[in-house]
C-alpha positions as CSV (number, residue, x, y, z in Angstrom):
1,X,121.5,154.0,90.1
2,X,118.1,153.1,89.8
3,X,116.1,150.0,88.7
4,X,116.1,151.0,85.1
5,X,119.4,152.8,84.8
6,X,120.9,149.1,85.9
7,X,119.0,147.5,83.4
8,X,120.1,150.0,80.4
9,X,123.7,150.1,81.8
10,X,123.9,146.3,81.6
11,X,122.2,146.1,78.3
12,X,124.9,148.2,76.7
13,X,127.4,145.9,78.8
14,X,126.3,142.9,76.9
15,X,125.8,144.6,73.7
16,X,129.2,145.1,73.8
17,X,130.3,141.8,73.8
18,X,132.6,142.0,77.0
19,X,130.5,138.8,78.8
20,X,131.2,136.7,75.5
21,X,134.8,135.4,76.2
22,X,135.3,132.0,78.3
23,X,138.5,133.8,79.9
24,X,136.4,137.1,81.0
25,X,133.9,134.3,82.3
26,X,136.3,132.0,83.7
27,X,138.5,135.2,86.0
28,X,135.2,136.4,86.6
29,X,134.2,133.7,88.5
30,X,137.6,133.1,90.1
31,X,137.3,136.5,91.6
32,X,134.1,135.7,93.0
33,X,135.5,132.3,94.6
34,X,138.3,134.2,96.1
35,X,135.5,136.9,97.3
36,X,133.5,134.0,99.2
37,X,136.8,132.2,100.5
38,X,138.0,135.8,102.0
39,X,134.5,136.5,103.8
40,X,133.8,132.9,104.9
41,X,133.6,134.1,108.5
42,X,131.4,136.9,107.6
43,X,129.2,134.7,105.6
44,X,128.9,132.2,108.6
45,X,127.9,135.4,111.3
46,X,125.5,136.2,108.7
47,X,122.8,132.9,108.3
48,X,123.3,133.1,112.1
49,X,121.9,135.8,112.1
50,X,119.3,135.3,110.1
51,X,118.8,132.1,110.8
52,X,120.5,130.9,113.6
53,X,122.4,128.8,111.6
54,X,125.6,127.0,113.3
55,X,128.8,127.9,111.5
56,X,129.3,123.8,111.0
57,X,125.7,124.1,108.9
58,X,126.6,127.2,107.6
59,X,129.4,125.8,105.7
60,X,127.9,122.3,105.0
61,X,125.0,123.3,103.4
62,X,125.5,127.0,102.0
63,X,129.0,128.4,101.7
64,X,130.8,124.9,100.8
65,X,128.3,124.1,98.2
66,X,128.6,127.6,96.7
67,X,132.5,127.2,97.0
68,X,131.5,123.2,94.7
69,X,129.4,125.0,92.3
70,X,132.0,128.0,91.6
71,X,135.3,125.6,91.7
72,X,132.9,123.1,88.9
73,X,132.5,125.9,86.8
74,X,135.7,127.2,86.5
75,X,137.2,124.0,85.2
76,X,134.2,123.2,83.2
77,X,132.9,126.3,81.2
78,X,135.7,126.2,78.4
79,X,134.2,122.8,77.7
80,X,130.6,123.3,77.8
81,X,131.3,127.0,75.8
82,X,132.3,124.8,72.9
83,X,130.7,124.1,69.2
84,X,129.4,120.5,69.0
85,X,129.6,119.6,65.5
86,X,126.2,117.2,65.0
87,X,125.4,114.9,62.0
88,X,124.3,116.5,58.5
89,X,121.4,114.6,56.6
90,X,123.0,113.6,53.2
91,X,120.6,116.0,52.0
92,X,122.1,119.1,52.9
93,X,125.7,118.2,51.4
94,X,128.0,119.7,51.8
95,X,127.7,121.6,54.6
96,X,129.0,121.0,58.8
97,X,125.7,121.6,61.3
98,X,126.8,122.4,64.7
99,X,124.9,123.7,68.3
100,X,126.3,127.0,69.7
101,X,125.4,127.6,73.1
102,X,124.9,131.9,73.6
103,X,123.9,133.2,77.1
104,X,120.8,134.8,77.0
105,X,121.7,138.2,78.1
106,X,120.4,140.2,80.7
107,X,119.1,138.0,83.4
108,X,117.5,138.6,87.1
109,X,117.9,135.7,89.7
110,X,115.7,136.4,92.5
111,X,116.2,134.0,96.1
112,X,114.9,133.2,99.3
113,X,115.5,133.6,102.5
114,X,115.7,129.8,103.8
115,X,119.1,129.0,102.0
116,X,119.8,133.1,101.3
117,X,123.5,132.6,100.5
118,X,123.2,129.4,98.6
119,X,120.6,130.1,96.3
120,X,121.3,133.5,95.6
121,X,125.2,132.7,94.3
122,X,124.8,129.1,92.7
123,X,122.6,130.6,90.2
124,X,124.9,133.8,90.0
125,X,127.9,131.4,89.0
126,X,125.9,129.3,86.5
127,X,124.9,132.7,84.8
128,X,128.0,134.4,84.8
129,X,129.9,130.9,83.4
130,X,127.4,131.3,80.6
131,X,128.3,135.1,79.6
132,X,125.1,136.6,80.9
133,X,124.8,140.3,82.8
134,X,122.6,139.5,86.0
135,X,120.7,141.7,88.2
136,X,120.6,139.8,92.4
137,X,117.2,140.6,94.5
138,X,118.0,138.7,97.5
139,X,115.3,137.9,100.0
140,X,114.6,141.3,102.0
141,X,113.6,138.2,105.2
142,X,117.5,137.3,105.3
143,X,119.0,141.0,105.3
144,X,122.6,140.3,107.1
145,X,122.9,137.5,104.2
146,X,121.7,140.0,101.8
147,X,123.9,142.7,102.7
148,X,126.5,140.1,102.8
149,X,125.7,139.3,99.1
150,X,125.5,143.1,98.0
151,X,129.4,143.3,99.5
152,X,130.6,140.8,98.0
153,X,129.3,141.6,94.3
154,X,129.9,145.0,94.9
155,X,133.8,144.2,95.6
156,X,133.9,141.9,92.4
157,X,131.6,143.3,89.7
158,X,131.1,146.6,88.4
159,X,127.1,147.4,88.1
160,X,126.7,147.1,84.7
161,X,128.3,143.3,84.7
162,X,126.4,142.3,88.3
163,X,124.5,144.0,90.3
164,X,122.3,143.8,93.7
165,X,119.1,144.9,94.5
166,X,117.6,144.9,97.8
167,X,114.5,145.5,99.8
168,X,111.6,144.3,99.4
169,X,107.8,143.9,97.7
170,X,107.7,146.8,96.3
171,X,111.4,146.2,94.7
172,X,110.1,143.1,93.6
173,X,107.4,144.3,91.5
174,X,109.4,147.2,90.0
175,X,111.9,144.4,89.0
176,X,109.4,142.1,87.7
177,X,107.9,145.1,85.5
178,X,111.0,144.9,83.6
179,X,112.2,143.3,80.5
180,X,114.7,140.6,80.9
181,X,116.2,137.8,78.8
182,X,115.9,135.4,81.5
183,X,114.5,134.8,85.0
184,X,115.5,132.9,87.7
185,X,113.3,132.6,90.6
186,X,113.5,130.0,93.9
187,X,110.9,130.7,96.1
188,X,107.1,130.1,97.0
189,X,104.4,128.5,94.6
190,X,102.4,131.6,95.0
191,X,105.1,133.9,94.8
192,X,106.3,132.0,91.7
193,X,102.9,132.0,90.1
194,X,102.9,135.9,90.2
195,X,106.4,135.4,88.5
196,X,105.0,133.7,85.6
197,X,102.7,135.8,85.2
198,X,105.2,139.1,84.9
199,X,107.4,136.8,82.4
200,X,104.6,135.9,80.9
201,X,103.8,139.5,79.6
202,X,107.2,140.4,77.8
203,X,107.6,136.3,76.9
204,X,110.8,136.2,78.6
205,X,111.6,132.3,79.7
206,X,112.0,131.4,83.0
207,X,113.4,128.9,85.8
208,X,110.9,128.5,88.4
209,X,112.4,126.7,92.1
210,X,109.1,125.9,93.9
211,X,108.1,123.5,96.9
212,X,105.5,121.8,97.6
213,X,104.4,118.9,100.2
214,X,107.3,116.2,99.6
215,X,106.0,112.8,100.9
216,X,108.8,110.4,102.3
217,X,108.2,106.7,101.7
218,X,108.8,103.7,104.7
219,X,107.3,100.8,104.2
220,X,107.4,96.9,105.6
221,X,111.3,96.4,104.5
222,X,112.9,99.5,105.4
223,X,115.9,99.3,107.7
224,X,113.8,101.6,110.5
225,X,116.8,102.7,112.3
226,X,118.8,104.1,109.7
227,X,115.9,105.3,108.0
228,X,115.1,107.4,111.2
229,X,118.8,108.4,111.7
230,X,118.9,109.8,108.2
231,X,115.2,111.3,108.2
232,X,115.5,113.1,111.6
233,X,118.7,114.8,109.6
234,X,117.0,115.8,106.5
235,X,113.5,116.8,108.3
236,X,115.1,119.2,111.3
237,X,117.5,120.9,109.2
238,X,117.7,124.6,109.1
239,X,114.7,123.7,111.2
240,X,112.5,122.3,108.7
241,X,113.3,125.4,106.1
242,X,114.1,123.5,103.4
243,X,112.4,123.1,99.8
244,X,113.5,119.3,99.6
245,X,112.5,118.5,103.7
246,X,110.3,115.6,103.6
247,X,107.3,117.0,104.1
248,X,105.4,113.9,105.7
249,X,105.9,110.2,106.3
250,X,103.6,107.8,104.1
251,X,104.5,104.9,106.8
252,X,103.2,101.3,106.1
253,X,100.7,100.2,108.6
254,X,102.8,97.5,109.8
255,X,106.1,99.3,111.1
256,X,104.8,102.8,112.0
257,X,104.5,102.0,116.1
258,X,108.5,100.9,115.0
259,X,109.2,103.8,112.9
260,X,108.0,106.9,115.7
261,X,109.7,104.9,118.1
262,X,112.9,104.8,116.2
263,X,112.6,108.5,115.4
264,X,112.0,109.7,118.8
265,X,115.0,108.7,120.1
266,X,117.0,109.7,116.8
267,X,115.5,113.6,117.8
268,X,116.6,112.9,121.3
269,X,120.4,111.7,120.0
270,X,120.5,114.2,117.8
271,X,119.2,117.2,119.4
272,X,119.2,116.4,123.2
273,X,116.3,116.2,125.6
274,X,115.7,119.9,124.8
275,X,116.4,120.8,121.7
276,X,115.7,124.7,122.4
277,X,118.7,124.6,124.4
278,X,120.5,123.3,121.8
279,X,123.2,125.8,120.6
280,X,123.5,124.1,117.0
281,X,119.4,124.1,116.6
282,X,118.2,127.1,114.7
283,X,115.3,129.1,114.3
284,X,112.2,130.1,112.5
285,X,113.2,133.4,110.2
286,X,110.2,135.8,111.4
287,X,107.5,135.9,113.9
288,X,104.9,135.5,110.5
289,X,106.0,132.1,109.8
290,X,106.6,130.8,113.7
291,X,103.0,131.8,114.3
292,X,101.8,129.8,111.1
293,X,103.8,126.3,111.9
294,X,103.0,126.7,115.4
295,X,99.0,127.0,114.2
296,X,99.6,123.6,112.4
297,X,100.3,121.8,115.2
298,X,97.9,119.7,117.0
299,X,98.8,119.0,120.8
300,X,96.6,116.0,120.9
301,X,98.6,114.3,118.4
302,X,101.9,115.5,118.8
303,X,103.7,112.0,120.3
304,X,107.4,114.0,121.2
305,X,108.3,118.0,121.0
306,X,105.7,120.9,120.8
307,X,107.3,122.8,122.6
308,X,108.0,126.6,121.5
309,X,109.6,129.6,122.2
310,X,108.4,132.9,120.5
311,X,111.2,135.1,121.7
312,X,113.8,133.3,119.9
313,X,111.6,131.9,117.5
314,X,112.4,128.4,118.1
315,X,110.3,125.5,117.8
316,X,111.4,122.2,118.9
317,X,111.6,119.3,116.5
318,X,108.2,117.9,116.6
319,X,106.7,114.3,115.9
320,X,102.7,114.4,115.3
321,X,101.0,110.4,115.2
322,X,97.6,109.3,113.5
323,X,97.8,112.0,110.8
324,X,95.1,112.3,108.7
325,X,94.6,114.8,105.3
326,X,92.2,116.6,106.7
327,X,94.4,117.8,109.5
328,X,95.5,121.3,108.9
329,X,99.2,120.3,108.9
330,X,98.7,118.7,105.3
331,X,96.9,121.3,103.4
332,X,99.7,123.5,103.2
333,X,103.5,122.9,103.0
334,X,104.7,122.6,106.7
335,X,108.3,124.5,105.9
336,X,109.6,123.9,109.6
337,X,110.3,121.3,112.2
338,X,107.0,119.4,112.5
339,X,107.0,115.6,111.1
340,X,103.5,114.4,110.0
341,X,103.1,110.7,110.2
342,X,100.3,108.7,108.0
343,X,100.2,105.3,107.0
344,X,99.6,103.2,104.3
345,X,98.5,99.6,103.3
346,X,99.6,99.0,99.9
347,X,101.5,100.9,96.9
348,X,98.4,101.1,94.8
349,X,96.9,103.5,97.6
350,X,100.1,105.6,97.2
351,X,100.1,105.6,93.6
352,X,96.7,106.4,94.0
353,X,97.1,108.8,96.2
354,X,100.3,110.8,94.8
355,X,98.1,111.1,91.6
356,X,95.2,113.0,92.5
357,X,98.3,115.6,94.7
358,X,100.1,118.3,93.5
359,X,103.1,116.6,92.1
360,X,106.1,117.4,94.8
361,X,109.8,118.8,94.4
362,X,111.0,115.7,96.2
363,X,110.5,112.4,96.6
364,X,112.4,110.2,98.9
365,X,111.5,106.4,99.5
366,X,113.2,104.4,101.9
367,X,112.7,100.6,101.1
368,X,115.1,97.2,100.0
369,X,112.7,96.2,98.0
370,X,114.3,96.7,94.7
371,X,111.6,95.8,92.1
372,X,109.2,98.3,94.7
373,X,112.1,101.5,94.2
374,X,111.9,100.7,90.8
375,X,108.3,100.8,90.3
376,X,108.0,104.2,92.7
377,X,110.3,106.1,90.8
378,X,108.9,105.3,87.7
379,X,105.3,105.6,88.4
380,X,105.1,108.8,91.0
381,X,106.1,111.9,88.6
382,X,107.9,114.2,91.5
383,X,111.2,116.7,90.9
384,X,114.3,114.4,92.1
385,X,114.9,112.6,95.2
386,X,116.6,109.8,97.1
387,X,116.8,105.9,97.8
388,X,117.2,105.5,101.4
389,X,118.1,108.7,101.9
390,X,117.0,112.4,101.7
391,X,118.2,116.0,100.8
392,X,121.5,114.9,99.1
393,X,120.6,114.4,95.9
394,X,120.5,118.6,95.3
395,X,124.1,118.8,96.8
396,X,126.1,117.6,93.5
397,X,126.8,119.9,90.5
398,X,126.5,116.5,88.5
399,X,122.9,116.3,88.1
400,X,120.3,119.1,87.1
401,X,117.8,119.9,90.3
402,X,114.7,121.3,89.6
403,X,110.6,120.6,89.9
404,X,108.1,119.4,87.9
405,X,104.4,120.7,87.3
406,X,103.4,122.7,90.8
407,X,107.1,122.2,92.2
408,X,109.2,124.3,89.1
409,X,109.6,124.3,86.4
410,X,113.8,124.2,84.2
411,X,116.6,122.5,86.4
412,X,120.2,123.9,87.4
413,X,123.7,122.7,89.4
414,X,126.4,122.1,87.0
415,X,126.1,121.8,83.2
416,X,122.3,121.7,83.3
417,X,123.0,125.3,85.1
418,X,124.6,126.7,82.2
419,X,122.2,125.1,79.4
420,X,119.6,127.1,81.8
421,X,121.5,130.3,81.7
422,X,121.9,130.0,77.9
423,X,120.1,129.5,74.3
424,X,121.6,126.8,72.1
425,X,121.6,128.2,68.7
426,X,121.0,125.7,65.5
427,X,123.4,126.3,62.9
428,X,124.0,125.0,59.6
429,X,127.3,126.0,57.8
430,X,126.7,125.6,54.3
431,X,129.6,125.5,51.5
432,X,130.2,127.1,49.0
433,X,132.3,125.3,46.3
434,X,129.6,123.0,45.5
435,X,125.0,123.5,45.2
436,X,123.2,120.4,44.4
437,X,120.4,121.5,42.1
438,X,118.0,119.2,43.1
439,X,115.8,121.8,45.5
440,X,115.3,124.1,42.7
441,X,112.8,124.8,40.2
442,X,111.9,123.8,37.6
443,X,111.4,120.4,39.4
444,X,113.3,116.8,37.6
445,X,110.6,114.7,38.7
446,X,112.4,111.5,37.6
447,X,115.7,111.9,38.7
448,X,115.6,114.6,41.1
449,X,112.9,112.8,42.8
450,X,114.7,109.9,42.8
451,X,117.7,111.1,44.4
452,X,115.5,112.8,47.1
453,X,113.6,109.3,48.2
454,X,117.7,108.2,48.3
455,X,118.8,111.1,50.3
456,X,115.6,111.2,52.7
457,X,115.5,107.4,53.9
């Protein structure tokens, strides 16, 4: 089938009502937790190919958190299928006024190619748990994962419930041409903008998963060590292909020499003397983007790493000193294994600073300062993020994660995923064996009024 036949098939598919019971919902995505759980190995062989990713990474940061998302689902989406019964003004006696969440409809989740499995199936489960049809176009840069993906749908779903689409522009732009109920895109500010756009035509809502240059706090407090240990993690992985990566290091002035130190020998601890060699270190996903994060890198400032090899596309983790934001490294999100460090004097400059930026996906801020952590996450307007830490806060299905302004816009994981995936409907239930008069002409302007003024307060 093509394009449109899809579309028409699953719009008489959710028409019909099938998608609407929690049961169908519920086995549906049973069937696609059992799918993943059977090709796990599969799964793994594909992101290394892709990728290069190490089956231990594989499963940390793709297949197990799909496996989370899925299992969270299942024994949540009776509950949050439910009526909730809200308060009635006195006014509108007697009557019950309650919020019904209905999916959408048709929907089209579109992913990328740095977390291909990841982001292509915790969206898919958040949709299907809230009754929605949903058309996949995987990332045409990740095609093992993608034909991975297309297997395993194909084996669950029939086409007119779920169905994949791959390849590549040109299969975007016939999708986005299309009229949806909902789309879900994780990708690339400009990619995203030409998203909008599309949506924009036919007024269909969207999610939009962006990026953007995430800036990762130290300053004077921070316990340097652990804050390189945990850093060096969160930076390198996937190689620096990560949405949520710290982007750069605001350092403060007076711990920076500390700070490289400390993270130089984390790189080494973690990744050996030569990380190339390094069976569990990944690699770039296409010549395009090796060539641009190689072009960002400027030998005369690079204190450890640099080092590059195109015929694998690896590039070794990297550490670049004396930074400054008119380097070519900061006017671009890095998306790869190079580590900008700049330094600042006092939060005022970094409030300063972050508001006159795009605002970023992720913020991370590693300080014991309390009253500081306080004030940073309250003044700085960024997507979510961490307290001495980074990445982690996206792997829970507890809390929504999602950008704000240039980053995304809508959040998912967990409940907030099916709110996404769905359109709470208003609803007042109004009896019958009873119809106060008092909204009716002609108008008792003494005591009608009077009970209105009582009603209203």
């Amino acid at each position: 089938m093509n394009i449109e036949q899809i579309l028409e098939s699953q719009r008489k598919f959710f028409q019909s009502g099938a998608t609407l019971s929690v049961d169908f919902r519920i086995e549906m995505l049973k069937k696609l937790r059992n799918a993943v759980q059977k090709y796990e190995k599969e799964i793994g062989e594909a992101l290394y190919n892709d990728l290069g990713k190490s089956d231990f990474e594989g499963f940390m940061c793709e297949t197990g958190m799909v496996l989370g998302e899925i299992s969270y689902m299942i024994k949540h989406t009776r509950r949050f299928a439910k009526e909730r019964t809200v308060y009635t003004p006195l006014a509108q006696f007697a009557s019950r006024s309650y919020k019904k969440p209905c999916p959408y409809g048709n929907t089209l989740i579109m992913s990328p190619w740095n977390y291909p499995f990841l982001l292509t199936i915790d969206p898919l489960a958040d949709a299907i748990a809230a009754g929605n049809t949903a058309i996949v176009k995987p990332s045409a840069y990740s095609p093992a994962t993608s034909e991975m993906i297309k297997k395993i749908v194909e084996e669950c779903f029939a086409p007119e419930y779920v169905a994949v689409v791959t390849g590549g522009r040109k299969e975007n732009a016939a999708l986005l041409e299309k009229k949806f109920d909902f789309v879900f895109f994780t990708g690339s500010q400009n990619v995203g903008k030409e998203v909008l756009r599309h949506t924009a035509e036919h007024l269909t809502p969207a999610v939009l998963e962006l990026g953007g240059k995430s800036p990762c706090i130290v300053d004077s407090t921070a316990k340097l060590s652990l804050a390189a240990k945990r850093i060096v993690f969160g930076k390198y992985l996937n190689c620096g292909q990560t949405c949520v990566a710290p982007d750069y290091i605001l350092c403060h002035s007076s711990v920076k020499d500390k700070f490289v130190e400390e993270i130089c020998k984390q790189i080494k601890k973690q990744y050996g003397e030569n990380p190339l060699e390094n069976s569990d270190y990944g690699r770039i996903v296409n010549e395009k983007h090796f060539e641009r994060i190689c072009s960002l890198i400027d030998e005369k400032k690079v204190v450890l790493g640099g080092q590059s090899n195109k015929k694998t596309l690896q590039i070794a983790p990297t550490v670049m000193d004396n930074v400054t934001w008119e380097d070519a490294v900061m006017q671009e999100e890095i998306f790869g294994p190079v580590m900008p460090v700049l330094t600042f004097e006092n939060y005022e400059e970094v409030y300063q600073m972050m508001a006159n930026k795009a605002k970023p996906l992720a913020l991370y801020i590693y300080s014991e300062d309390k009253a500081r952590i306080k004030e940073v996450t309250e003044r700085i307007s960024y997507g979510g993020g961490c307290v001495n830490d980074c990445i982690i806060h996206l792997a829970t299905s507890e809390m929504g994660f999602g950008g704000v302004g240039e980053s995304g816009m809508g959040t998912y994981h967990g409940k907030v995923g099916f709110e996404a995936f769905s359109h709470t409907k208003s609803i007042v239930d109004k009896k019958t064996w009873m119809d106060l008069p008092m909204r009716y002409q002609p108008y008792n302007r003494g005591l009608y009024s009077k009970l209105l003024h009582l009603f209203l307060r």
